[in-house]
Backbone as a chain_set.jsonl record, in Angstrom:
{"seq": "XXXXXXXXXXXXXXXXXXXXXXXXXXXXXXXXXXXXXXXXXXXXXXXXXXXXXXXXXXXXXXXXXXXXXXXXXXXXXXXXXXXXXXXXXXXXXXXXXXXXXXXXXXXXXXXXXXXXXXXXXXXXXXXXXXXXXXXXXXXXXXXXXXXXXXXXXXXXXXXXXXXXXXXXXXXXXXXXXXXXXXX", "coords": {"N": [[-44.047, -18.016, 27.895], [-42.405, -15.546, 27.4], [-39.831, -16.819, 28.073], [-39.519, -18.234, 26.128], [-39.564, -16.085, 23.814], [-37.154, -15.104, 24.814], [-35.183, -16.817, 24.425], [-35.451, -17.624, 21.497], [-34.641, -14.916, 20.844], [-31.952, -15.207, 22.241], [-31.03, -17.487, 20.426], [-31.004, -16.248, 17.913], [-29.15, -14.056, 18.13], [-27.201, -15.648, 18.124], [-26.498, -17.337, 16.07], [-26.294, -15.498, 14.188], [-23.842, -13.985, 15.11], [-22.391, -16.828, 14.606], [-22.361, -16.969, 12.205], [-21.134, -14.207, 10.969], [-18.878, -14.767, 11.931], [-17.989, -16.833, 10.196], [-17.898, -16.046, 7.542], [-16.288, -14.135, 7.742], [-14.08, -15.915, 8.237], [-14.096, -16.736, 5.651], [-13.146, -15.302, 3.616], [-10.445, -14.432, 1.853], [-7.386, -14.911, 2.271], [-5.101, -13.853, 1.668], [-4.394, -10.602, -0.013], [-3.942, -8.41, -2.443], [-3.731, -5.368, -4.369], [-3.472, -3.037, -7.147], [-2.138, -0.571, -9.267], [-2.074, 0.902, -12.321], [-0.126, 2.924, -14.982], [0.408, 4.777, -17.6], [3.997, 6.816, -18.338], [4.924, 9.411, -19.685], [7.6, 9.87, -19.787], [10.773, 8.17, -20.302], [12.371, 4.921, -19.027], [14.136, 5.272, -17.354], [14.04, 7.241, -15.82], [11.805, 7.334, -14.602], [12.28, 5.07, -13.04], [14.078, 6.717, -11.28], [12.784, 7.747, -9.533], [11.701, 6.285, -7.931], [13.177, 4.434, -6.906], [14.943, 5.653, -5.28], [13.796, 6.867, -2.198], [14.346, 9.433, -1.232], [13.015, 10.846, -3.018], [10.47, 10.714, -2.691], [8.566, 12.33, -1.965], [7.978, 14.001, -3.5], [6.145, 12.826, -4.667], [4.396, 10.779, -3.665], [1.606, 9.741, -2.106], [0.708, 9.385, 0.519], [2.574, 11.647, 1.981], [1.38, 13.956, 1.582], [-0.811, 13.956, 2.555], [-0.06, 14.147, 5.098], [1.735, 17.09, 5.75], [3.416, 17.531, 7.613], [4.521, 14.886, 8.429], [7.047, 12.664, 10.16], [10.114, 12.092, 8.844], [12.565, 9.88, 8.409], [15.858, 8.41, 6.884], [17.83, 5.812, 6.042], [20.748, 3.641, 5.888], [22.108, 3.104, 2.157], [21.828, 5.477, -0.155], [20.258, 5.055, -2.363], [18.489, 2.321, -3.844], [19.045, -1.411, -3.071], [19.051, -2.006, 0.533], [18.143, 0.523, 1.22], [16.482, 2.718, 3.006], [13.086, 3.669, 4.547], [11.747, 5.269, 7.298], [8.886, 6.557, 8.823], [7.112, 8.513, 11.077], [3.465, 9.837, 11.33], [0.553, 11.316, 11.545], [-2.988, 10.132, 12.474], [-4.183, 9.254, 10.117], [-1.809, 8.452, 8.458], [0.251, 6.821, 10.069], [2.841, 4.609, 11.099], [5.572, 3.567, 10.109], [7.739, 1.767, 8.47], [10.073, 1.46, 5.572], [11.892, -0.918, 3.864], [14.234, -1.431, 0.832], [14.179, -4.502, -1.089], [14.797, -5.439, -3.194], [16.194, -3.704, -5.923], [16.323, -3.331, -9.494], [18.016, -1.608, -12.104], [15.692, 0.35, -13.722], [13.688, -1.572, -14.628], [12.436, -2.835, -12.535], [11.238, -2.591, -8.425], [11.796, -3.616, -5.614], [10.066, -4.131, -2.716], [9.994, -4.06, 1.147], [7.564, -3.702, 3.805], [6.508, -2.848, 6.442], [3.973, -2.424, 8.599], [3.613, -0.118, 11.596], [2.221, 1.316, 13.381], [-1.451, 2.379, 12.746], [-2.353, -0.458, 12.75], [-0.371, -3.068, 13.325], [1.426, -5.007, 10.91], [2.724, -6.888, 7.974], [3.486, -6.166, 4.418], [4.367, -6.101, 0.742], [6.092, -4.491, -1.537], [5.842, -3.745, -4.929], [7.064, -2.222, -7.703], [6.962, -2.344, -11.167], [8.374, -1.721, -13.812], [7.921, -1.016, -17.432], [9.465, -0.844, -20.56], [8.746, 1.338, -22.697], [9.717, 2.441, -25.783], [10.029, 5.999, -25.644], [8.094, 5.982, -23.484], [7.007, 4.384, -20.328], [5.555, 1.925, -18.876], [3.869, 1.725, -15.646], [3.625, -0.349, -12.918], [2.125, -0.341, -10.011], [1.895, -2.099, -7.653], [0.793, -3.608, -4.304], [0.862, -6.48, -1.562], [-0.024, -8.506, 0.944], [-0.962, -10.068, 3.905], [-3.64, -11.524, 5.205], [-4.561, -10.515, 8.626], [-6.772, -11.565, 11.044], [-8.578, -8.981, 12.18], [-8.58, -7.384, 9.675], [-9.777, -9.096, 8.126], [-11.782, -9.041, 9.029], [-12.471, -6.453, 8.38], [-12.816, -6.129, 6.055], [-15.1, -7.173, 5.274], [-17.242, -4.637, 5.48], [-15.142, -3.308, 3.778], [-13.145, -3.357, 0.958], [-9.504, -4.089, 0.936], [-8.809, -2.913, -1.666], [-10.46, -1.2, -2.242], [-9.957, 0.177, 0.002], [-7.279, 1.052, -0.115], [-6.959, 1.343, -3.126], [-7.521, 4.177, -4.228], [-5.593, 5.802, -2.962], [-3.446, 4.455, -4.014], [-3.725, 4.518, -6.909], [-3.461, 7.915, -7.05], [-1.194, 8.036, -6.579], [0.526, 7.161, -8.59], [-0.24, 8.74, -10.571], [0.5, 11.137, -9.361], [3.436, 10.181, -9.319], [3.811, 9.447, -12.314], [2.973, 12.65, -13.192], [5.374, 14.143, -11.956], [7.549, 12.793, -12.905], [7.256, 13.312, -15.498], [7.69, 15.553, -15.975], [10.631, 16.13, -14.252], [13.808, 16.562, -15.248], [15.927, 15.135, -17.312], [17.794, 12.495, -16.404]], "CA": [[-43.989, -17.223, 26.684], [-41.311, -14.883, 27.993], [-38.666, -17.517, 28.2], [-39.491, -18.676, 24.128], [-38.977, -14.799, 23.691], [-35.731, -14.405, 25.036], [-34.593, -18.311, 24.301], [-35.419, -17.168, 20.502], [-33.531, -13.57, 20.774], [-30.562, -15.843, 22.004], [-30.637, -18.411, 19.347], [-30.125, -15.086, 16.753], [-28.102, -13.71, 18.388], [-26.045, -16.745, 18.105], [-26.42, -17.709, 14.811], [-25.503, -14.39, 13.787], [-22.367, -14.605, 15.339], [-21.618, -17.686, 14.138], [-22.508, -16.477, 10.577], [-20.671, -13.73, 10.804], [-17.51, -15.416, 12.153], [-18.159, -17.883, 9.163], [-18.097, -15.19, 7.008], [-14.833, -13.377, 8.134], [-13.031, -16.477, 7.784], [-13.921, -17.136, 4.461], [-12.399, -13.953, 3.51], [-8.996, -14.57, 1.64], [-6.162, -15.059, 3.345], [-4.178, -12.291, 1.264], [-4.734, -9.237, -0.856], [-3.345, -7.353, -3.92], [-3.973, -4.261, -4.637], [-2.746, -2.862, -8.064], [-2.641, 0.531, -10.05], [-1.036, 1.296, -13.479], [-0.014, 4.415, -15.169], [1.634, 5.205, -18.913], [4.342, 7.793, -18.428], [5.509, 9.944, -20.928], [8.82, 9.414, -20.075], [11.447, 6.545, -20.415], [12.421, 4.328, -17.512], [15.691, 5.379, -16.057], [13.716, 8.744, -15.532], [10.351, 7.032, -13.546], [13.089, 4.195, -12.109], [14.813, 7.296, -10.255], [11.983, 8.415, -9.137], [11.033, 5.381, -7.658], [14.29, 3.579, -6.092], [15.355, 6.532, -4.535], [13.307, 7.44, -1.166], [14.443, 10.997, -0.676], [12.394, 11.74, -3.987], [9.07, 9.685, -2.817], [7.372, 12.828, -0.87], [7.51, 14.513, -4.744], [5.019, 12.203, -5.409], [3.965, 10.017, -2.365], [-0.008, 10.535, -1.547], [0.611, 9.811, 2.395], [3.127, 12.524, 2.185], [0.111, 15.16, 1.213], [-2.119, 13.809, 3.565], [0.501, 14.628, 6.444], [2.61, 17.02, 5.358], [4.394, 17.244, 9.421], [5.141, 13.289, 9.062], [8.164, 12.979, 10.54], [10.653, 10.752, 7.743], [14.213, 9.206, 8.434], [15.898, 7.557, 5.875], [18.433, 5.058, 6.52], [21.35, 2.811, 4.531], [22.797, 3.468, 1.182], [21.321, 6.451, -0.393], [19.371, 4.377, -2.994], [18.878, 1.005, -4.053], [19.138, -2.344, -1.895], [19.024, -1.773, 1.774], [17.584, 1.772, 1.434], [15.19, 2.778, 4.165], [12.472, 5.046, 4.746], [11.021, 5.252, 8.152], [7.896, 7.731, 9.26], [5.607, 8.635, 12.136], [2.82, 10.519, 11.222], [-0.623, 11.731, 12.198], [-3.524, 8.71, 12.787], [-4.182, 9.081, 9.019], [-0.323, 8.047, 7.767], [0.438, 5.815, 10.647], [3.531, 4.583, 11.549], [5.704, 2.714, 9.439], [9.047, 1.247, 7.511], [10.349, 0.652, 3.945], [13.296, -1.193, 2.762], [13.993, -1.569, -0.847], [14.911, -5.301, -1.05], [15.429, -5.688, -4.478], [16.211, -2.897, -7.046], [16.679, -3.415, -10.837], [17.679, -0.94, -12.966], [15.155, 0.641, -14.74], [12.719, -2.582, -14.507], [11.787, -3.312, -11.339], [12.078, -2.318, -7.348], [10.935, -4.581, -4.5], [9.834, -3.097, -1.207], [9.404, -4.931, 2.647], [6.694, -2.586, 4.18], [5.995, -2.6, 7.732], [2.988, -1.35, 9.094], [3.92, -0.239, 13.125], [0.401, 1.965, 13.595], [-2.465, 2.333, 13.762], [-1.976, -1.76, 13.181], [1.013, -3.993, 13.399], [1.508, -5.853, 9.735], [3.88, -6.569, 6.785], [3.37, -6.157, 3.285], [5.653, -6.037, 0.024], [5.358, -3.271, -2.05], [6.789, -3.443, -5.94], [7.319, -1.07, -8.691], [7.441, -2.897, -12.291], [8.529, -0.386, -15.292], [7.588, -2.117, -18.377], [9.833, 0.6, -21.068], [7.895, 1.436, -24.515], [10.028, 3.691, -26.704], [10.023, 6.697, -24.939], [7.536, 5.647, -22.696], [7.069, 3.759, -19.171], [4.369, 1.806, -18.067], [4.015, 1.647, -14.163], [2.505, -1.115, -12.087], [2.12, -0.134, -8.008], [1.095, -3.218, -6.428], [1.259, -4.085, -2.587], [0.413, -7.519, -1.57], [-0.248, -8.868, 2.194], [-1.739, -11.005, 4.462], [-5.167, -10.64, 6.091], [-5.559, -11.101, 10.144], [-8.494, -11.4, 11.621], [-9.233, -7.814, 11.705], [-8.232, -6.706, 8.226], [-10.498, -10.1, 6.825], [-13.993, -8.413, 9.194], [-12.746, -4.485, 8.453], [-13.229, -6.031, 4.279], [-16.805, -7.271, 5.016], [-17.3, -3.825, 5.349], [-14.612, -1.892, 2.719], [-12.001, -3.967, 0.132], [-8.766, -3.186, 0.371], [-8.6, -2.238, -3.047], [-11.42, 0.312, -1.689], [-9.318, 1.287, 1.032], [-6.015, 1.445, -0.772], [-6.977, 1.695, -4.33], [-7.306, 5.357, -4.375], [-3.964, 6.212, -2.633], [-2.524, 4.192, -5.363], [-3.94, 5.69, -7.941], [-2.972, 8.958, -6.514], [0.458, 7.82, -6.379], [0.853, 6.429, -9.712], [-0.453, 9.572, -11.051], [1.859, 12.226, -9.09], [4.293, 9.261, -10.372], [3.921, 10.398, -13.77], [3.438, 13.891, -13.461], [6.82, 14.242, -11.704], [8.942, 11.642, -13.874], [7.189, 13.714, -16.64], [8.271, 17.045, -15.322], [11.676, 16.255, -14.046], [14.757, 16.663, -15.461], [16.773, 13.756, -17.847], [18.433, 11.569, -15.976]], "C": [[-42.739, -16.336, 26.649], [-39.938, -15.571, 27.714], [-38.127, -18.169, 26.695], [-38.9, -17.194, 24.163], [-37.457, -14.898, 23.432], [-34.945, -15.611, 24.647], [-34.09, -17.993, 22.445], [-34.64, -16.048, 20.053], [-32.206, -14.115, 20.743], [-29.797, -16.749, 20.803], [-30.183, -17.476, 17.96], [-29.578, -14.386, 16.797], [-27.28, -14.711, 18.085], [-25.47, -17.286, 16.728], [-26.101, -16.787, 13.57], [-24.253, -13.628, 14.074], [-21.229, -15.257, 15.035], [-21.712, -17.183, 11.99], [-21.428, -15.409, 10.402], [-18.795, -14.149, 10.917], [-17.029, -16.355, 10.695], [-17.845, -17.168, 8.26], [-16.592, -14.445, 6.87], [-13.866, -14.573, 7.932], [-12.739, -17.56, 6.305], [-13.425, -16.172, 3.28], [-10.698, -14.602, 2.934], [-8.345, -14.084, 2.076], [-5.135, -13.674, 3.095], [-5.056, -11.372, 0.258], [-3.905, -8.918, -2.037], [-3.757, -6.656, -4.406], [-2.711, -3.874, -5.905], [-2.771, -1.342, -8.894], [-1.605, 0.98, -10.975], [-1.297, 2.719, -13.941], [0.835, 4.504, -16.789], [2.518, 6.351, -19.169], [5.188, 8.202, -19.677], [6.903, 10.23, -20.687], [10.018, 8.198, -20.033], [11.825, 6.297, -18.972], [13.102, 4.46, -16.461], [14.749, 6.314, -15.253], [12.599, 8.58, -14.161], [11.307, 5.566, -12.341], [13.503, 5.038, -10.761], [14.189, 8.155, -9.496], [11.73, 7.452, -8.104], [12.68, 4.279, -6.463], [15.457, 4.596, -5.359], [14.391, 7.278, -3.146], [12.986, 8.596, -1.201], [13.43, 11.69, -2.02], [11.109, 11.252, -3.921], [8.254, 11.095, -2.563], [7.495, 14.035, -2.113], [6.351, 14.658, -5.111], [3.931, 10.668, -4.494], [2.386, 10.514, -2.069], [0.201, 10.705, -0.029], [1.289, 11.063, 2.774], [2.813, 13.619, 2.437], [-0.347, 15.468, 2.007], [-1.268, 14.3, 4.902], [1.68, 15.252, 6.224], [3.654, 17.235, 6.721], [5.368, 16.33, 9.49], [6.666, 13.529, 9.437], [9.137, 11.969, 9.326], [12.248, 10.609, 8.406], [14.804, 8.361, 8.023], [17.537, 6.995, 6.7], [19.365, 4.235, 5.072], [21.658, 3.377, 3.561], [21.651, 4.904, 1.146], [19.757, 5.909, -2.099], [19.211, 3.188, -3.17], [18.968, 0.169, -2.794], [19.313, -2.336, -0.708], [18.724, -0.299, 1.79], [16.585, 1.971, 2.183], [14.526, 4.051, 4.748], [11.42, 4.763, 5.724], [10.181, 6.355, 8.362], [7.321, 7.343, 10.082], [4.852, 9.975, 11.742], [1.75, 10.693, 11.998], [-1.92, 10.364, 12.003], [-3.72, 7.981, 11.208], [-3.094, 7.973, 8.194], [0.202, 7.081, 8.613], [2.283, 6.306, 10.805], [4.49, 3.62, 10.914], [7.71, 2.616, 8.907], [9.18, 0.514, 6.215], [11.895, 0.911, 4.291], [13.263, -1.975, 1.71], [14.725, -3.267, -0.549], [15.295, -5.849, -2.291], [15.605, -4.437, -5.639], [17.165, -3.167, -8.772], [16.71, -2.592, -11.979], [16.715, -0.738, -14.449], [13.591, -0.598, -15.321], [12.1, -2.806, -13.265], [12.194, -2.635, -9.776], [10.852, -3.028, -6.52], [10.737, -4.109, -3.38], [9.122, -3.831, -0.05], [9.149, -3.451, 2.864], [6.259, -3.13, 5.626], [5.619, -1.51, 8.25], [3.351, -1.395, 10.839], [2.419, 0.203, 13.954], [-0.453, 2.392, 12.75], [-2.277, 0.614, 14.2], [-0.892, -2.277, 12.58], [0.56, -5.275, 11.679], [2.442, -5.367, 8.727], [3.575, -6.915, 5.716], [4.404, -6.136, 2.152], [5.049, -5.198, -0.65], [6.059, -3.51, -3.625], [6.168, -2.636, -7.117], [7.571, -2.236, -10.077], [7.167, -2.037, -13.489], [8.762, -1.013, -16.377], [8.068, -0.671, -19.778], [9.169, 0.154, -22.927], [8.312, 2.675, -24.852], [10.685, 4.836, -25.46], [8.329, 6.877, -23.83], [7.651, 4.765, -21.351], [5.443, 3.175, -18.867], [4.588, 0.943, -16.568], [3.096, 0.645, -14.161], [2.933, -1.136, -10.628], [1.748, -1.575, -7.587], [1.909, -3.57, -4.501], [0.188, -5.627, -2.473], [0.64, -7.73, 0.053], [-1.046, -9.733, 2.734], [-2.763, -10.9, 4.861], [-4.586, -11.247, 7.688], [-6.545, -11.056, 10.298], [-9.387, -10.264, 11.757], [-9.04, -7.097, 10.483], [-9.57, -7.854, 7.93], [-11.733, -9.373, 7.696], [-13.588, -7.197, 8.571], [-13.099, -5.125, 6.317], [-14.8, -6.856, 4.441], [-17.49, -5.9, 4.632], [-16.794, -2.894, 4.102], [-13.544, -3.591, 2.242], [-10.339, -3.831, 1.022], [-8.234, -2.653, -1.444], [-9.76, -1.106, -2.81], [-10.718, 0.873, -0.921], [-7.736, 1.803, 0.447], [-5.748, 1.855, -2.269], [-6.489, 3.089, -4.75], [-6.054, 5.822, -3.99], [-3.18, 5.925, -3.551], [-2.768, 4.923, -6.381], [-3.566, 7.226, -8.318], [-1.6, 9.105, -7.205], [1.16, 7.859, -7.682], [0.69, 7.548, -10.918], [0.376, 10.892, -10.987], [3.335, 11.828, -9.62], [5.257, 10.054, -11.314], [3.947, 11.466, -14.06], [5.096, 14.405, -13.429], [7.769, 13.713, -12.308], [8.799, 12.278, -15.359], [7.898, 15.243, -16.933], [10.056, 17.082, -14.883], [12.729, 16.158, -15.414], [15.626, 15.157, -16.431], [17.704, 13.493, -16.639], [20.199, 11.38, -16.058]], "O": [[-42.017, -16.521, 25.669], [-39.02, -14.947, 27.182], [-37.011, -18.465, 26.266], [-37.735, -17.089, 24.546], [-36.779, -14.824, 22.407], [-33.758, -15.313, 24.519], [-32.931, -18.057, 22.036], [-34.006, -16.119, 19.0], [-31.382, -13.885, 19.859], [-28.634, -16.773, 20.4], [-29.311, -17.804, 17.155], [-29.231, -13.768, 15.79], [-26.279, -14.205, 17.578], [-24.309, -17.567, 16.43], [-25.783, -17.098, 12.422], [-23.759, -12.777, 13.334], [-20.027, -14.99, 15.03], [-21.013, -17.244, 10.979], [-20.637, -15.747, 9.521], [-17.851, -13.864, 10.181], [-15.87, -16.467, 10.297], [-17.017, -17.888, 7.705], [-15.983, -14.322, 5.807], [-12.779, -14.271, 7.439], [-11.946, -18.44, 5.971], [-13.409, -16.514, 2.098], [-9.941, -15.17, 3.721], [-8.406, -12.896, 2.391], [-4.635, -12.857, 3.868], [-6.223, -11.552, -0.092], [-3.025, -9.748, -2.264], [-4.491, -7.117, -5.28], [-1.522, -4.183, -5.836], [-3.953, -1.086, -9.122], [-0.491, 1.368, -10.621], [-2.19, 3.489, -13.586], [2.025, 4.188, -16.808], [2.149, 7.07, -20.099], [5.895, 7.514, -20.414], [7.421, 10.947, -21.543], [9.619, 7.175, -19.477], [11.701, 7.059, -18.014], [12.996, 4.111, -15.286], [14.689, 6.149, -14.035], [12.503, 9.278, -13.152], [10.98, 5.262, -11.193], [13.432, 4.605, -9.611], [14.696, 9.099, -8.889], [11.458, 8.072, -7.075], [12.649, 3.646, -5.408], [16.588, 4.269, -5.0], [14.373, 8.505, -3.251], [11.833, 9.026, -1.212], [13.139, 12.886, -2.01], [10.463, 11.275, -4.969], [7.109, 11.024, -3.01], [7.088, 15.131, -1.728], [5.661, 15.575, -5.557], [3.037, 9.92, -4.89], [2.141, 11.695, -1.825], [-0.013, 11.738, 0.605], [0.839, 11.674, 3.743], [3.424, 14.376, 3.191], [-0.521, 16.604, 2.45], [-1.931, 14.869, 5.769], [2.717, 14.598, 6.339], [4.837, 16.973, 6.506], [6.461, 16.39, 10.053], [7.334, 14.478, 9.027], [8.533, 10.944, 9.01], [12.838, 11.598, 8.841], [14.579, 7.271, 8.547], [18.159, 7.566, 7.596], [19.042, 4.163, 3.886], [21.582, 4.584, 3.789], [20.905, 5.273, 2.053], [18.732, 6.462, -2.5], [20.028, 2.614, -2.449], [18.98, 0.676, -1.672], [20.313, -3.052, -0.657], [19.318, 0.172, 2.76], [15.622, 1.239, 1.955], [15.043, 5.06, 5.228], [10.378, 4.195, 5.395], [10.763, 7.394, 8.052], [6.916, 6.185, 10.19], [5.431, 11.06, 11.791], [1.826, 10.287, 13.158], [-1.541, 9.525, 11.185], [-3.556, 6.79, 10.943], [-3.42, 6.989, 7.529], [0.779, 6.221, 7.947], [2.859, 7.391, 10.731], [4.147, 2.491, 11.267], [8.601, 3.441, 9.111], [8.684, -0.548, 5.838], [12.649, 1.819, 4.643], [12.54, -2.958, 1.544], [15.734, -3.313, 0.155], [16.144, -6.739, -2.345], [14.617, -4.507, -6.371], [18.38, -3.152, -8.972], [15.805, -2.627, -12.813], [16.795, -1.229, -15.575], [12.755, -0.362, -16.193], [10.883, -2.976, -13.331], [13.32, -2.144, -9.7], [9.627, -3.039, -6.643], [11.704, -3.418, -3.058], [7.946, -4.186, -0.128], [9.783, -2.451, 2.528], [5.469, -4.073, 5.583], [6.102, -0.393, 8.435], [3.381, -2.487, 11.406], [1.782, -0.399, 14.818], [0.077, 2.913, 11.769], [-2.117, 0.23, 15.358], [-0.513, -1.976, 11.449], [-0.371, -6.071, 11.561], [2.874, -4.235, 8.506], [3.278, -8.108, 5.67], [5.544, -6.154, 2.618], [3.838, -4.983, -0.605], [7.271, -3.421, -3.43], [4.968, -2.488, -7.35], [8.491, -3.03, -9.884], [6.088, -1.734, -13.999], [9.819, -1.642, -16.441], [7.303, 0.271, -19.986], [9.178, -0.742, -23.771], [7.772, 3.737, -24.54], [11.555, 4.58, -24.627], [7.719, 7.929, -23.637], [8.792, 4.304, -21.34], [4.434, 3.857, -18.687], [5.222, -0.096, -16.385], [2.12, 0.519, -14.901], [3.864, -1.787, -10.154], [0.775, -1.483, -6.838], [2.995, -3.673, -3.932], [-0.869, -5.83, -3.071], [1.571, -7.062, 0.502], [-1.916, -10.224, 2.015], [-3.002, -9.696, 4.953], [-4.222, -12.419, 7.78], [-7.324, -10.417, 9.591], [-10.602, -10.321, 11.565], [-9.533, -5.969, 10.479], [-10.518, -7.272, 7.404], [-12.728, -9.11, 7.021], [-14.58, -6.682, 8.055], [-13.595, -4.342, 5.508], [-15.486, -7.0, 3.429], [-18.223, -5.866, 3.644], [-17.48, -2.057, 3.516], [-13.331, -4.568, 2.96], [-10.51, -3.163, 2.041], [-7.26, -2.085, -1.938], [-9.651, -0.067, -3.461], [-10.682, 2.103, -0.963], [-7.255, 2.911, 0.685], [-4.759, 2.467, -2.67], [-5.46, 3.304, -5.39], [-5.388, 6.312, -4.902], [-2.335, 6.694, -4.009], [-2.09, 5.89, -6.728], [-3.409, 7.684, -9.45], [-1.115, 9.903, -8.006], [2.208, 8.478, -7.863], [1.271, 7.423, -11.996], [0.814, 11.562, -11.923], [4.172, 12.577, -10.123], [6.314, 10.683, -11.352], [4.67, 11.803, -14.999], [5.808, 14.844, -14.332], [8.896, 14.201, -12.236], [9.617, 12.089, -16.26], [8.44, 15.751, -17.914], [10.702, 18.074, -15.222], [12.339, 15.687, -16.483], [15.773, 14.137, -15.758], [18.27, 14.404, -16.034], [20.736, 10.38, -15.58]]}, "num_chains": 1, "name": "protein.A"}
């Protein structure tokens, strides 16, 4: 009787294992995370907000969350090979941006490497869609899953885990591009 017992404990243990494994790798392969915004001012204004680094921690959410991080920017001063490295606290991690495509006033492309808590690379872009004297923003980051990003979303999205930051972002965005200065 004993040996059914524990023979039975093993078999669900096992099969809940394999379920779960089953499970995690049916998990899409990548992600996209997205968050828009309508600013009340025109595009050069939310462009130079945006393809310039040294003006991210304006309006940056990780910036908030740690304001210590350490930052060191790198390469031209804006635009194409621009680079913005940080180490922060466990929150903000550890990380690198360079702008690899910037288009005035329409668009800016961004290689994102994550160094900590985990090792991964993402793209990050900015698309400024101009209405009148208006701007409409779209944040998106896009990436791959590994094996622990596709179990940590059984648990949470990333559009749960990153949504909000964007949103954040997209929002200080606009305040600041609404608040600053013409261009």
């Amino acid at each position: 009787m004993l040996k059914k017992l524990i023979l039975g404990a093993v078999v669900i243990v096992v099969l809940a294992v394999v379920g779960i494994a089953i499970a995690i790798a049916m998990q899409p392969d990548e992600y996209r995370v997205v968050r828009t915004a309508t600013v009340n001012a025109p595009s050069e204004r939310v462009f130079a907000n945006v393809n310039d680094f040294r003006k991210w921690d304006a309006w940056s959410p990780w910036a908030k969350i740690d304001p210590a991080m350490k930052v060191t920017y790198g390469g031209p001063p804006n635009g194409v090979g621009s680079t913005y490295s940080w180490v922060g606290n466990d929150e903000v991690g550890e990380g690198k941006m360079t702008i690899r495509e910037s288009h005035p006033n329409s668009h800016v492309k961004i290689d994102l490497e994550f160094i900590k808590p985990f090792a991964s690379l993402a793209n990050t872009e900015f698309i400024l869609k101009p209405m009148g004297e208006k701007t409409e923003i779209e944040w998106s980051i896009t990436g791959k899953h590994n094996v622990i990003s596709k179990a940590m979303c059984l648990v949470v999205s990333m559009d749960q885990l990153l949504g909000p930051d964007f949103e954040k972002g997209v929002t200080q965005l606009k305040t600041v591009s609404e608040s600053s200065p013409q261009q």
